[in-house]
C-alpha positions as CSV (number, residue, x, y, z in Angstrom):
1,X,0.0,0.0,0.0
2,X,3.0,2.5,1.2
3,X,4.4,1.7,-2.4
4,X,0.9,2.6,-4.4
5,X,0.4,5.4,-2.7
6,X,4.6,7.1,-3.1
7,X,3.9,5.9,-6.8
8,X,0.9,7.9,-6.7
9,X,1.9,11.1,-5.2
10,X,5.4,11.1,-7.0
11,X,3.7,10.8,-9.9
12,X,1.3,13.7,-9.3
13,X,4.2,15.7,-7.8
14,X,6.3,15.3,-11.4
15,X,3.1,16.7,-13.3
16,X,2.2,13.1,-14.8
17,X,-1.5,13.2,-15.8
18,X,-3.3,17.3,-15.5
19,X,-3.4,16.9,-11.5
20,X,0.3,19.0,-10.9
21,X,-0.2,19.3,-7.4
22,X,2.6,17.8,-5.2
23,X,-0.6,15.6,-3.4
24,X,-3.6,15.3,-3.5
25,X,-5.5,17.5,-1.5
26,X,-8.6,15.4,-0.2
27,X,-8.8,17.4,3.3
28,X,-10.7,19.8,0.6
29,X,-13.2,17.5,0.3
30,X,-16.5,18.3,1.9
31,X,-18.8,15.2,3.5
32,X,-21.5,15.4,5.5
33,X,-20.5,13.8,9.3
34,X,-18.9,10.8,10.0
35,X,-17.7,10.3,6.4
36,X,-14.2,10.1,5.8
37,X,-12.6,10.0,1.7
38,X,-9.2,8.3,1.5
39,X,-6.7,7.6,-1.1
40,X,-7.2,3.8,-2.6
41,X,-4.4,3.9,-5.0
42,X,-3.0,5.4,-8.2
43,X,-4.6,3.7,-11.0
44,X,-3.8,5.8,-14.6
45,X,-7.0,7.1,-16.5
46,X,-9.5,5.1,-13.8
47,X,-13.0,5.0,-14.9
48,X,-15.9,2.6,-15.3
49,X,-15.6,0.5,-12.1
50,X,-16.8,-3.2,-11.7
51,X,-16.1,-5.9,-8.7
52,X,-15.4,-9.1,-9.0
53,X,-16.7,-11.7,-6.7
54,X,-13.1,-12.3,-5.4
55,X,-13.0,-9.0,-3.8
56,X,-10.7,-7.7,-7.2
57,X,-11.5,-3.8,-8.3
58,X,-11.7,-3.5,-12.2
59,X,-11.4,-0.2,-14.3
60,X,-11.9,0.5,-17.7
61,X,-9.9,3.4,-19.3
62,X,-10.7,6.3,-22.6
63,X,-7.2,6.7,-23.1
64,X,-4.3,4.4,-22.7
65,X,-6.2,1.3,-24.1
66,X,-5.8,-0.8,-20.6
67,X,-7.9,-2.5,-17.8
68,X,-6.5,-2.4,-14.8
69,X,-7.1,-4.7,-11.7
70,X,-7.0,-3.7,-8.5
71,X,-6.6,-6.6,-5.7
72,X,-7.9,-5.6,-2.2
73,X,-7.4,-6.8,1.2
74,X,-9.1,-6.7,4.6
75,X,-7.4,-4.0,7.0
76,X,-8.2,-2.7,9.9
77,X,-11.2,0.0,8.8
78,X,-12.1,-1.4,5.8
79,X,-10.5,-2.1,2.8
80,X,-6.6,-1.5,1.1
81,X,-4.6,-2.0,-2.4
82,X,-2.7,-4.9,-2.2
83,X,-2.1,-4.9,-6.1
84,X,-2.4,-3.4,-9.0
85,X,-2.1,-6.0,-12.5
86,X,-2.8,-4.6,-16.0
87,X,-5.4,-7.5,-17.3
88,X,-5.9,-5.9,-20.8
89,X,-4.0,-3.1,-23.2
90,X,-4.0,-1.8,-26.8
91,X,-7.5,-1.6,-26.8
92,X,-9.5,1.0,-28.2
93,X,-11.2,3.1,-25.0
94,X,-12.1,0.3,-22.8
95,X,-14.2,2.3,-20.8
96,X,-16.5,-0.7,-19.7
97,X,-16.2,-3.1,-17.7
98,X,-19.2,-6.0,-16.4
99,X,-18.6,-9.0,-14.9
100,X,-20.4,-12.6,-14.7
101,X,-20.1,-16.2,-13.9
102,X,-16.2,-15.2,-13.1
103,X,-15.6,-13.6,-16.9
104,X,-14.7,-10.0,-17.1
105,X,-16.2,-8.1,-20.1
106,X,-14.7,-5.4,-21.4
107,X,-16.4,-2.7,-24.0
108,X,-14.2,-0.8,-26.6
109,X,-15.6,1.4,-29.3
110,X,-17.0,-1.3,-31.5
111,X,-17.0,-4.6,-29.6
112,X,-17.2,-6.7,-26.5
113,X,-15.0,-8.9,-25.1
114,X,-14.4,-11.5,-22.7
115,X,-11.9,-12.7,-20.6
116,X,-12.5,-15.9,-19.0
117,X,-11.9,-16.8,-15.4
118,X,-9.9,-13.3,-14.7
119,X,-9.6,-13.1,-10.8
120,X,-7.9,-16.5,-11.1
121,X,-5.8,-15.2,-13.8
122,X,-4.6,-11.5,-12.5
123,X,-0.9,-12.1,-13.0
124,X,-1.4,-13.8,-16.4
125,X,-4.6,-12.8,-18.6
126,X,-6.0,-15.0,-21.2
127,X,-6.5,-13.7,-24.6
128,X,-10.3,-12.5,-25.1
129,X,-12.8,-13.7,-26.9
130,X,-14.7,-11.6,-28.9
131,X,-18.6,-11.6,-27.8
132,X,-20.5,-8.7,-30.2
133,X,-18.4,-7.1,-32.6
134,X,-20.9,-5.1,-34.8
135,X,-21.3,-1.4,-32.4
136,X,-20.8,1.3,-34.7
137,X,-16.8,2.2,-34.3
138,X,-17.7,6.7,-34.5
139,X,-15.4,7.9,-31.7
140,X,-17.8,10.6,-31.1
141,X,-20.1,9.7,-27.8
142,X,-18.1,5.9,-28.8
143,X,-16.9,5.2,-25.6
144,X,-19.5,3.0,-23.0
145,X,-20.4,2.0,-20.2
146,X,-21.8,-1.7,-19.2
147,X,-23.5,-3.5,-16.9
148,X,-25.7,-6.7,-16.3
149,X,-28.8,-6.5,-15.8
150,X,-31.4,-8.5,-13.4
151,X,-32.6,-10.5,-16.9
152,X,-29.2,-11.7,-17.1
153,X,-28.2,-9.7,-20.4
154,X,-25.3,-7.2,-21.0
155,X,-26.7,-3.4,-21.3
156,X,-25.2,-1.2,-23.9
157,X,-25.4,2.2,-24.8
158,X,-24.5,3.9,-27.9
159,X,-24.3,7.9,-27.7
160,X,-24.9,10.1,-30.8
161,X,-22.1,10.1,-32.9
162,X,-22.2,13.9,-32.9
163,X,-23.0,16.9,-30.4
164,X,-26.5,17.5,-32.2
165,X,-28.1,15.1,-34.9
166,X,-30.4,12.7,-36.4
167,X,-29.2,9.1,-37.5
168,X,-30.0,5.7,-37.3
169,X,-32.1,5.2,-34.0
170,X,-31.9,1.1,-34.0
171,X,-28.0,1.8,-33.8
172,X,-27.2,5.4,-32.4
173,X,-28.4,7.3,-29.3
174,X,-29.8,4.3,-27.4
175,X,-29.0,1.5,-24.7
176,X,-29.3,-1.6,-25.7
177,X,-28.7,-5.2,-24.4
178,X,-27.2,-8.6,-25.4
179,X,-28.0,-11.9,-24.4
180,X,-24.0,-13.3,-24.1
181,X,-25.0,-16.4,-23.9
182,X,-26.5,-16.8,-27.1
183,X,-24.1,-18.2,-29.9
184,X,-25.0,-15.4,-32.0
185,X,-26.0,-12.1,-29.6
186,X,-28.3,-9.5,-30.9
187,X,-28.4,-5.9,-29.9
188,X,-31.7,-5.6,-29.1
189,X,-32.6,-1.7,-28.4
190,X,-33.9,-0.8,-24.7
191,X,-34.4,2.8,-24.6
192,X,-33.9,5.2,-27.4
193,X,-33.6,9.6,-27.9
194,X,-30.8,8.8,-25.1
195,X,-28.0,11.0,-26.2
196,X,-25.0,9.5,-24.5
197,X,-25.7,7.7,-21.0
198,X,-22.3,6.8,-19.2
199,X,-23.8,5.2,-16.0
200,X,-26.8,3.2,-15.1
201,X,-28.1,0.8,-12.9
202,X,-31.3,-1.1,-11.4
203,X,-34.0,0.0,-8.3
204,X,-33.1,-2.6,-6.0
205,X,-36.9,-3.0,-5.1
206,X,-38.6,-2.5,-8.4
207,X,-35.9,-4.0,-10.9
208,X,-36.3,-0.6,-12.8
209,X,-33.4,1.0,-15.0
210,X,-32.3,4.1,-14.1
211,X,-29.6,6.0,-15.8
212,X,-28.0,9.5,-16.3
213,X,-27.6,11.4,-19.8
214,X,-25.4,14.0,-21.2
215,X,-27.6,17.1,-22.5
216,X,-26.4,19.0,-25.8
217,X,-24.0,21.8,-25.9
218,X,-23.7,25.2,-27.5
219,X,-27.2,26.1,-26.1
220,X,-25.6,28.2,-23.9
221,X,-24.4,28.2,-20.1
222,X,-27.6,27.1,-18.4
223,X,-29.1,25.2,-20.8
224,X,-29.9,22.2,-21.5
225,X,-29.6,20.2,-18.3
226,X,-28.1,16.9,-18.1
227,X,-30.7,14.4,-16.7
228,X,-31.9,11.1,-13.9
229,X,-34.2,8.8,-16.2
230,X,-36.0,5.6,-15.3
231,X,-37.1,3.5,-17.7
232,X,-40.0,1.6,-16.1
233,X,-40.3,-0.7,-19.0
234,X,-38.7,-1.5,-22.4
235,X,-39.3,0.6,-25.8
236,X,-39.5,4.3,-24.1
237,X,-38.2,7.5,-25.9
238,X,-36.3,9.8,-24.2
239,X,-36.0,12.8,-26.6
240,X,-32.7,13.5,-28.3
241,X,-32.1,15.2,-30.7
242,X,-36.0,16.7,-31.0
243,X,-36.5,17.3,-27.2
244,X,-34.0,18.4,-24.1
245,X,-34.6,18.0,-20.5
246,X,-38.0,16.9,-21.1
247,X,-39.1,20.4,-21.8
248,X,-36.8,22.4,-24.0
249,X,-37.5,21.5,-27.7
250,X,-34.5,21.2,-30.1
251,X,-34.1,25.1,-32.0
252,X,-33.4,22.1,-35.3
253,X,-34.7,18.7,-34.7
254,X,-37.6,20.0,-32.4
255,X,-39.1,22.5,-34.7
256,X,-42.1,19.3,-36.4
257,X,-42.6,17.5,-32.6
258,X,-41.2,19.1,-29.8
259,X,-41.3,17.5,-26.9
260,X,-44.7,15.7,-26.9
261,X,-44.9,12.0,-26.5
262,X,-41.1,11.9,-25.1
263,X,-40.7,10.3,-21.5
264,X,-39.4,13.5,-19.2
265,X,-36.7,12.8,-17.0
266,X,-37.1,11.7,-13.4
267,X,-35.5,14.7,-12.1
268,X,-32.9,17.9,-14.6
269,X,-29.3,18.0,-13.1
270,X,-26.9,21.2,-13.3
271,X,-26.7,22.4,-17.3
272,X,-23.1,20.4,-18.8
273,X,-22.3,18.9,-14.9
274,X,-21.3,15.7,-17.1
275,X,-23.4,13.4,-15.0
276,X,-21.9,10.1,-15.4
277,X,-21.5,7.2,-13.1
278,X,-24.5,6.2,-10.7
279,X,-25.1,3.3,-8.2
280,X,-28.2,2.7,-5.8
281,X,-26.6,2.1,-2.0
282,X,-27.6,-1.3,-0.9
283,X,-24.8,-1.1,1.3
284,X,-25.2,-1.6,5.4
285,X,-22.0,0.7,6.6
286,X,-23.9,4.0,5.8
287,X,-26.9,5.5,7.5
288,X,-30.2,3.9,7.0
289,X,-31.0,7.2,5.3
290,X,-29.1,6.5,2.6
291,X,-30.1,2.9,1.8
292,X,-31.8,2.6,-2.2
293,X,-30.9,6.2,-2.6
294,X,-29.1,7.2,-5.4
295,X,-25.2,8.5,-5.8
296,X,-23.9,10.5,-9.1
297,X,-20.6,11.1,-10.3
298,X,-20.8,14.5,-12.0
299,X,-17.6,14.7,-14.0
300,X,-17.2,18.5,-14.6
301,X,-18.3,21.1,-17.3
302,X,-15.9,21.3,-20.3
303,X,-17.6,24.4,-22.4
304,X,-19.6,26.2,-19.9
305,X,-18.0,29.9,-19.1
306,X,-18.0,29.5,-15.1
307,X,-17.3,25.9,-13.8
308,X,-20.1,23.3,-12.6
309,X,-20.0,20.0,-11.4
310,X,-16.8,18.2,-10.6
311,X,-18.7,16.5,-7.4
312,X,-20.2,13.7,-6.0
313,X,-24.1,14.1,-6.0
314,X,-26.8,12.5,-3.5
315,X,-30.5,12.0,-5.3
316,X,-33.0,11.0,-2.5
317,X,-35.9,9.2,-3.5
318,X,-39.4,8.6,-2.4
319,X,-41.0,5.5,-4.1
320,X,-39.9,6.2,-7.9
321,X,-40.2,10.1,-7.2
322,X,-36.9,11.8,-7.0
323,X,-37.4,14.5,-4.0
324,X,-34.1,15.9,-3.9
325,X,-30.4,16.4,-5.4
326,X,-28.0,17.6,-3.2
327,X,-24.1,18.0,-2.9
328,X,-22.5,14.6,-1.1
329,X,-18.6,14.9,-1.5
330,X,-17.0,18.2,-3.0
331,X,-14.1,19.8,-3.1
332,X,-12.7,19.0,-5.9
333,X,-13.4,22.0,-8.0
334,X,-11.7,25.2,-6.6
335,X,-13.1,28.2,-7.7
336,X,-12.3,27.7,-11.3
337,X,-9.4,25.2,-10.6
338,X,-10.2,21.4,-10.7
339,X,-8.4,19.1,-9.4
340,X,-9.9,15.6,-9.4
341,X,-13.1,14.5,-12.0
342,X,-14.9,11.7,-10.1
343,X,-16.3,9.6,-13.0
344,X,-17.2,5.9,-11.4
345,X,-18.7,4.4,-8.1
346,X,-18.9,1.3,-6.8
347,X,-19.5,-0.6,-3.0
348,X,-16.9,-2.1,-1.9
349,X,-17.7,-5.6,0.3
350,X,-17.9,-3.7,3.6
351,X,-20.1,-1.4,2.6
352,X,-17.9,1.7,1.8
353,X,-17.7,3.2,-2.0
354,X,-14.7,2.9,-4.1
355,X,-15.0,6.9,-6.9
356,X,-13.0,6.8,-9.8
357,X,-11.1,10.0,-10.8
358,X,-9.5,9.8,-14.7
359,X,-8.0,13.5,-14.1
360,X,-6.0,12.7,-11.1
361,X,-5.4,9.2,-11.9
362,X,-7.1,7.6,-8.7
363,X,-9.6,5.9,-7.5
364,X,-11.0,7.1,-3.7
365,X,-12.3,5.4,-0.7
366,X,-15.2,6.7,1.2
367,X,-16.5,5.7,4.4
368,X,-18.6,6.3,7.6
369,X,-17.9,5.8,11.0
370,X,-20.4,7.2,13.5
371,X,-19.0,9.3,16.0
């Protein structure tokens, strides 16, 4: 762990990456009581997160073409790295990772693949099979997120291949899902008008999909927002390109429709806060009060003229009614400095939450001890 975490800061300290500080500076990290943030380890680019049933900490990557593998062990507290293994490289953006029945899946741009038996096979990684390789390969919006769902099938989105457009809606603009055990998968569309959803997951009660999307740019500084959806059932529309934040009609595509027909969102984030991961707690080290509620990685504004996002959001709901969105963990945007870009979250086995950061190269612990 001492060895991770010198890697990590020396790293940092010799400008490696776009965090230039000499460490990190989590002790500007705001948390409501009790809850503590804590360096993990260095892990280059971390983003989609996925653990195996081993106790093993897997993260995709957009640049750099690797997976990375992160082995934990028990320590006094909770949870530390032990050690970090490369399982995949010279991929194109393996930003995904899912895994089942002890194989690891990986998305790039175009195609899935699997690698069999990984925890078993950390310091030597088989070659992957390939499981779908027909996703369109545009680099625009190309790289994805992926997760099982509670029917067993692989869930894939594919964003817009563009800021603002129209094109195929069986292959763009969509999540769709795979049965991998078929001997020849289809990509059978879920959802559709989603314009490029980065983080999802399932109501632990209803079995419903909930997911975050990316609104348009160059509409201005507060418009559109990004967005919370649930898709209560297969075959919805969401909106994109004709409609925006359930409400806000395309000035192009929305001119003929608008917004009618369209399923709203379940609640409009901060306009270009880059909402991306999300995960329902089912955890038990965390108040009750936060059990089945909702946590959002908001990776940061990009084009917006005064910063937003760059944060760790808490959506608190009420049946399938969102009643709130407040701040959870911040700190890492300084006035109109950023230092960090949480991007992934995922429970550890005791109940904490491992948060990806792709900026500083890192990927956080957070826990809660009552006082």
């Amino acid at each position: 762990m001492r060895r991770i975490l010198g890697a990590a800061l020396a790293a940092l300290a010799a400008g490696c990456g776009s965090t230039a500080a000499q460490k990190l500076p989590l002790e500007r990290i705001q948390l409501p009581p009790g809850f503590r943030i804590e360096l993990l380890a260095e892990v280059p680019n971390a983003r989609s997160l996925a653990l195996g049933a081993r106790g093993t900490l897997f993260a995709g990557s957009r640049s750099g073409g690797k997976v990375h593998a992160l082995e934990l062990r028990a320590a006094p507290g909770g949870y530390s790295a032990s050690k970090l293994h490369v399982v995949a490289q010279g991929l194109t953006m393996p930003n995904g990772v899912a895994l089942r029945e002890g194989a690891l899946y990986v998305a790039e741009v175009s195609r899935i693949l699997r690698f069999e038996r990984i925890e078993e096979r950390l310091e030597a990684p088989p070659p992957p099979a390939v499981v779908y390789d027909r996703l369109p390969g545009d680099f625009h919006h190309g790289w994805k997120f992926i997760r099982f769902g509670p029917d067993g099938q692989l869930y894939v989105p594919v964003g817009a291949p563009c800021n603002i457009c129209e094109r195929d809606a069986e292959r763009y603009a969509m999540i769709g899902r795979l049965d991998v055990a078929a001997a020849a998968p289809r990509l059978e569309v879920f959802a559709r008008g989603v314009r490029n959803s980065v983080g999802f997951d399932w109501h632990p009660q209803s079995k419903e999909l909930w997911f975050t999307d990316n609104g348009r740019d160059w509409m201005g500084d507060e418009q559109p927002a990004d967005e919370l959806n649930r898709a209560a059932r297969p075959g919805l529309h969401f909106g994109f390109p004709d409609c925006h934040q359930g409400d806000l009609p395309d000035p192009e595509f929305g001119r003929a429709r608008g917004c009618a027909g369209f399923e709203p969102p379940a609640r409009k984030l901060g306009p270009h806060v880059a909402a991306l991961g999300m995960r329902f707690y089912t955890g038990a080290m965390f108040p009750p009060e936060y059990r089945n509620q909702i946590f959002i990685a908001e990776h940061g504004s990009w084009n917006r003229s005064k910063k937003t996002g760059y944060r760790i959001m808490l959506a608190r709901l009420e049946g399938s009614r969102v009643v709130s969105y407040e701040p959870f963990a911040q700190g890492w945007l300084q006035g109109e400095n950023a230092w960090g870009r949480p991007v992934d979250l995922e429970l550890l086995p005791d109940g904490s939450l491992a948060v990806s950061d792709d900026s500083a190269g890192v990927i956080y612990r957070i826990s809660y001890a009552a006082k």
